[in-house]
C-alpha positions in Angstrom: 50.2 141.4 213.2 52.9 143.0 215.7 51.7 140.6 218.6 52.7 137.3 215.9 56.3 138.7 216.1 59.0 136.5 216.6 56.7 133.5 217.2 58.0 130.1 215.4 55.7 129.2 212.1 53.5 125.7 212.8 55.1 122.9 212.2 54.7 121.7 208.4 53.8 118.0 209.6 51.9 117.5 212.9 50.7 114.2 213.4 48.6 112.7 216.5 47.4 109.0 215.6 46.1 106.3 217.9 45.6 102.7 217.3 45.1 99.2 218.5 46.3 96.0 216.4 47.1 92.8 217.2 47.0 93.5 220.9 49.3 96.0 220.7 48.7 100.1 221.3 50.1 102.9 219.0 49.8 106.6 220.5 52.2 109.5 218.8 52.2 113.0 218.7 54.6 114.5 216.7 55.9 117.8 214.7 58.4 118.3 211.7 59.5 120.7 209.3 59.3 120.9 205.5 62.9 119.5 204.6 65.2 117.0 206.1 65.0 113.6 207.6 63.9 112.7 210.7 64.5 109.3 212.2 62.3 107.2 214.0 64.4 104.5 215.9 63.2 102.4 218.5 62.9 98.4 219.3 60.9 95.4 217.4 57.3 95.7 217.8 57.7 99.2 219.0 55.1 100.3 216.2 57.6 102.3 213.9 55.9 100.4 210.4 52.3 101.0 212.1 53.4 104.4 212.6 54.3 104.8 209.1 51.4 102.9 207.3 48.9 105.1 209.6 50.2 108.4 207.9 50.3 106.7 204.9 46.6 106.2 205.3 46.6 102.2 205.4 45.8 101.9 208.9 41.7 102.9 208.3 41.7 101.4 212.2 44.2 104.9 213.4 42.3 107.5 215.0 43.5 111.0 215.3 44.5 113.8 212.5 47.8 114.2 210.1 48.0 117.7 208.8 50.8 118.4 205.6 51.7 121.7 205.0 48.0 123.1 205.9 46.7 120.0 204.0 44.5 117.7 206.1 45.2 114.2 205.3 43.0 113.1 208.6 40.8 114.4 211.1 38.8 111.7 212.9 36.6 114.2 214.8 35.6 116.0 211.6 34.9 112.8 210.1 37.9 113.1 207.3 39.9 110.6 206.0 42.1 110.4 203.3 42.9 107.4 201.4 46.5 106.7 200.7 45.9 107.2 197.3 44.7 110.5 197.5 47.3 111.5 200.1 50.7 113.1 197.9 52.8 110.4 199.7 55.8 107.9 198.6 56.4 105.1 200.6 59.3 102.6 200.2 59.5 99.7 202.0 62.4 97.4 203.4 61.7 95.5 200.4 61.6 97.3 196.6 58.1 95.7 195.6 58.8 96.6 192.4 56.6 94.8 189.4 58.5 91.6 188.4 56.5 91.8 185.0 57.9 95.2 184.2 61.1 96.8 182.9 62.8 100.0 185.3 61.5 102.1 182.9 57.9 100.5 183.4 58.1 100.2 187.1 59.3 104.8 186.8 56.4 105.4 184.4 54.2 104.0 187.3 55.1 106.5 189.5 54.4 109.3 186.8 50.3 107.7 186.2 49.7 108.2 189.8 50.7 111.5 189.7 48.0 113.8 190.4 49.7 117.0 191.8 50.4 120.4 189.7 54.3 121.1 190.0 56.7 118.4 190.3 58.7 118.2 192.9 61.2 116.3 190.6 61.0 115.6 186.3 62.1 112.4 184.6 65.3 113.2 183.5 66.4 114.8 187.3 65.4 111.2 188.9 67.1 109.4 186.5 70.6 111.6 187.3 70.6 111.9 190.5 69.7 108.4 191.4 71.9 106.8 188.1 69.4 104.8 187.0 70.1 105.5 182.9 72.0 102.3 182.3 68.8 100.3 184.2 66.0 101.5 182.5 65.8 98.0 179.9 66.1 95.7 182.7 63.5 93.9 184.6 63.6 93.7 188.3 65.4 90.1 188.3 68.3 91.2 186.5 68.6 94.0 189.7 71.0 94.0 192.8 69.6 95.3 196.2 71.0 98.4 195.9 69.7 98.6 192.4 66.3 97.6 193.2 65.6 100.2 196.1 67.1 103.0 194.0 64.3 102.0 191.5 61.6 102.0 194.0 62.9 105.4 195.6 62.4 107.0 192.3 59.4 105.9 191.7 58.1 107.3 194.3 59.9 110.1 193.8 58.1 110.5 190.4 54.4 110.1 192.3 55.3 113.7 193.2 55.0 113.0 196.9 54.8 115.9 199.3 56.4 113.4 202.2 58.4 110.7 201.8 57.8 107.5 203.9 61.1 105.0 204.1 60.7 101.8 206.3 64.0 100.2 206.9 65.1 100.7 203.2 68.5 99.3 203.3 68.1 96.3 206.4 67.5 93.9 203.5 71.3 94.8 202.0 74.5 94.0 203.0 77.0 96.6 204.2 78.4 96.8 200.3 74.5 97.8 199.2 74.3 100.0 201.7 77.3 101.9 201.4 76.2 102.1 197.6 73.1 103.4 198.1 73.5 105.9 201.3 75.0 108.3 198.8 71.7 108.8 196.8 70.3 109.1 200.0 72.0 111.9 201.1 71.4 114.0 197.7 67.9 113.5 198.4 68.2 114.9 201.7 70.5 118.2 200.7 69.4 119.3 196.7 65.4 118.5 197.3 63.2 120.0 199.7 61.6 116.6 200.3 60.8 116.2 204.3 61.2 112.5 205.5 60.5 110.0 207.7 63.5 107.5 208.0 62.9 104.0 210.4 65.8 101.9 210.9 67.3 99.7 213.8 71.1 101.2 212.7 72.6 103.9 214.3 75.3 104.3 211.6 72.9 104.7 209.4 70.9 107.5 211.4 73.8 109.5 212.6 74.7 109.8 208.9 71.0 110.9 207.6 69.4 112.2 209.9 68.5 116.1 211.0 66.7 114.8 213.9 65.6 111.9 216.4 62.1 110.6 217.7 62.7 107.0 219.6 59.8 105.0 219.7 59.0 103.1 222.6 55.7 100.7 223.6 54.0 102.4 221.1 54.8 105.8 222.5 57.4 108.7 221.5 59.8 108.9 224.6 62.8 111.3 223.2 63.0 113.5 220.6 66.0 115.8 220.1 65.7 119.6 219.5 65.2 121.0 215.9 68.5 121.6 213.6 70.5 124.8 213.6 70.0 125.9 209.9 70.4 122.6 208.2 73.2 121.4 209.8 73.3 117.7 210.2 72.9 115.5 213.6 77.0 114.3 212.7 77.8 117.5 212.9 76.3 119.4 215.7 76.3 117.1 217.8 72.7 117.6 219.2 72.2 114.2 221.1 74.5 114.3 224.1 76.7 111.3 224.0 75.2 109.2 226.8 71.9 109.8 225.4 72.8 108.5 221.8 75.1 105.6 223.1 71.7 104.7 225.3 69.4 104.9 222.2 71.9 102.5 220.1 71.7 100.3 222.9 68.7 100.2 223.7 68.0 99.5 220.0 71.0 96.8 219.6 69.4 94.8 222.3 66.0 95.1 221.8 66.7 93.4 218.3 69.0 90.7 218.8 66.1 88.5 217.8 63.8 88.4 214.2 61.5 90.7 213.8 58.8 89.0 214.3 55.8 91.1 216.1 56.2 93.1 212.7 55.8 90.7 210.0 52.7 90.6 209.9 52.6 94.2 209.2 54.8 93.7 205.8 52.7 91.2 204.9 49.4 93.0 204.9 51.6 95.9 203.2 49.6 97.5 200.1 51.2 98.0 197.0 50.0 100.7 195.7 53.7 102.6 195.6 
């Protein structure tokens, strides 16, 4: 036991996927802890969604193995593969996709059936707090703002009892009055639940507010990723990406996407549902 002394505890997500779609290549390795956000920036087509969707488990065509907290989710060579509905995952996309048919209420009480975990990360009444959704509950999804609507859909996936949380672009959709609305809720996520995300999104405001730490995404590969957090002390504050090296990321990602999205459509539109 003496010789284990002082060595750093594995990481509590350790992911190594591979894939090929639509002509394009996806190869990652990466680590992260049990709490916090960490951001995953990087230009259109990079293979940020794929990335995603493959830990989600709805890429059956990724190779390779996600591990959660000792849990395997995947291990091609051992022949294991979880399906996303068996994995403790919430995934919201850029878009709420919340049931049009359904009050708030009905859309939360989804979250709850899927529910298959012992000891909730968060109850009923906690979601509804601390993302204000009281006075929404009797509406249906028409009668929602943007801001409204994504707030729905994080807590109902925050009600799935999720053991990682998946966001893809949440608030591009929104306008800056949305987004500023909604950032908030973020943030208490981040600091009063020990909830370990994975955050994608093209703006740096965005990330240099949320985020604990940085993997850019490039061609399908990871090419920087800044150091682990002191404590829990945020990327604003700490300052862990040297200047130059976040003003070249924000460029790099402003210019990359100056056009639509497009090489990742596709991707959105095959989306499942199932959250």
């Amino acid at each position: 036991m003496e010789r284990n002394k002082g060595r750093p505890a594995p990481a509590w997500l350790q992911v190594s996927l591979a894939i090929e779609c639509s002509g394009r290549s996806l190869s990652v390795q990466f680590d992260a802890p049990d709490r916090g956000i960490t951001a995953l920036i990087g230009p259109s087509g990079s293979g940020k969604t794929t990335c995603l969707r493959s830990i989600a488990g709805l890429e059956h065509g990724a190779r390779g193995s996600v591990t959660v907290g000792g849990a395997v989710w995947q291990d091609s060579a051992s022949g294991i593969f979880l399906p996303s509905h068996r994995r403790a995952v919430g995934m919201v996309f850029q878009d709420a996709r919340l049931f049009p048919h359904r009050t708030v209420r009905q859309n939360l009480e989804y979250g709850i059936d899927r529910r298959d975990f012992e000891n909730p990360l968060a109850g009923w009444n906690e979601v509804v707090k601390v993302l204000d959704l009281g006075s929404l509950l009797p509406r249906t999804p028409g009668r929602l703002s943007g801001g409204e609507a994504q707030r729905v859909a994080i807590g109902r996936a925050l009600l799935a009892n999720p053991r990682l949380l998946l966001l893809d672009e949440p608030l591009s959709a929104l306008d800056e009055a949305r987004k500023d609305e909604l950032l908030p809720y973020l943030e208490r996520l981040r600091d009063e639940h020990r909830l370990p995300m994975i955050y994608v999104s093209h703006a740096m405001s965005e990330i240099s507010r949320l985020a604990d730490r940085v993997l850019s995404l490039k061609e399908g590969r990871i090419t920087y990723g800044a150091p682990p957090p002191r404590h829990d002390m945020r990327l604003r504050e700490v300052g862990r990406l040297p200047p130059s090296a976040f003003n070249a990321i924000s460029a790099q990602n402003e210019n990359a996407n100056s056009t639509p999205d497009s090489p990742l459509a596709w991707e959105y539109s095959r989306a499942s549902t199932w959250l």
